[in-house]
C-alpha angles and dihedrals in degrees: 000000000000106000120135122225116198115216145180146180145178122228085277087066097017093116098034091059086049083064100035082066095058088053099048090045084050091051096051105259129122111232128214108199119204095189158217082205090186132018119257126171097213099057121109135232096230094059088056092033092048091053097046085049102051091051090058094050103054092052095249081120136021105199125024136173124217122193123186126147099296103359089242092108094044089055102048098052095043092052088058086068116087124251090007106121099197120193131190107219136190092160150071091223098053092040088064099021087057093054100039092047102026111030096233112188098180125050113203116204129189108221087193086051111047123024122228094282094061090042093059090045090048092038096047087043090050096050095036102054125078133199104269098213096224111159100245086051088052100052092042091056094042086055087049094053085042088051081042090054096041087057093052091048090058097046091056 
């Protein structure tokens, strides 16, 4: 496998996504990393979210992974981004359910909610999973990017 998965983190998930890379990388995927590079305690998650999503977004990846301190913040700004489809994730389900119903292309994970352990099962069940293309998954997503297009209009 030679996919590439872009992440990111603040200081709250700084050292998880220095092991996130490790299991990536252990897994077979390349990893952009879009920092943080240091820790510093006085960063913030939507600088690092906001990088990971609009990548996303624009089609340069196609999956991505955000860690701050609960994974709240992470999830809130990616979702801003069109087209990016964020969970927060604490379980194995959601991690692949989210991706076979839903089509999530970001997994955001709370490095002050789940250790290393749950991060590999939620990570391996992220990367691993695909959208199944059933029709009911189909026409949900297609009235959530029609709700997706309603709100842009509006903000114009």
């Amino acid at each position: 496998m030679t996919d590439t998965i872009i992440i990111g983190a603040d200081h709250g998930g700084f050292y998880l996504k220095e092991e996130v890379k490790g299991i990536l990388a252990g897994l077979g995927f390349q990893v952009t990393d879009t920092g943080a590079d240091v820790y510093d305690p006085d960063d913030d998650y939507p600088e690092f979210a906001s990088k990971v999503a609009a990548s996303v977004s624009s089609g340069v990846f196609t999956k991505g992974i955000i860690i701050c301190g609960s994974g709240v913040g992470a999830s809130i700004t990616a979702n801003k981004f069109s087209g990016v489809r964020a969970g927060l994730c604490h379980d194995s389900y959601s991690a692949h359910q989210g991706v076979e119903h839903d089509d999530m292309n970001i997994l955001c994970l709370g490095a002050r909610v789940v250790g290393i352990e749950v991060a590999k099962e939620l990570i391996g069940a992220f990367v691993r999973a695909s959208f199944t293309g059933e029709e009911r998954h189909i026409r949900r997503l297609g009235k959530l990017i029609d709700i997706e297009r309603q709100c842009l209009q509006n903000d114009t």
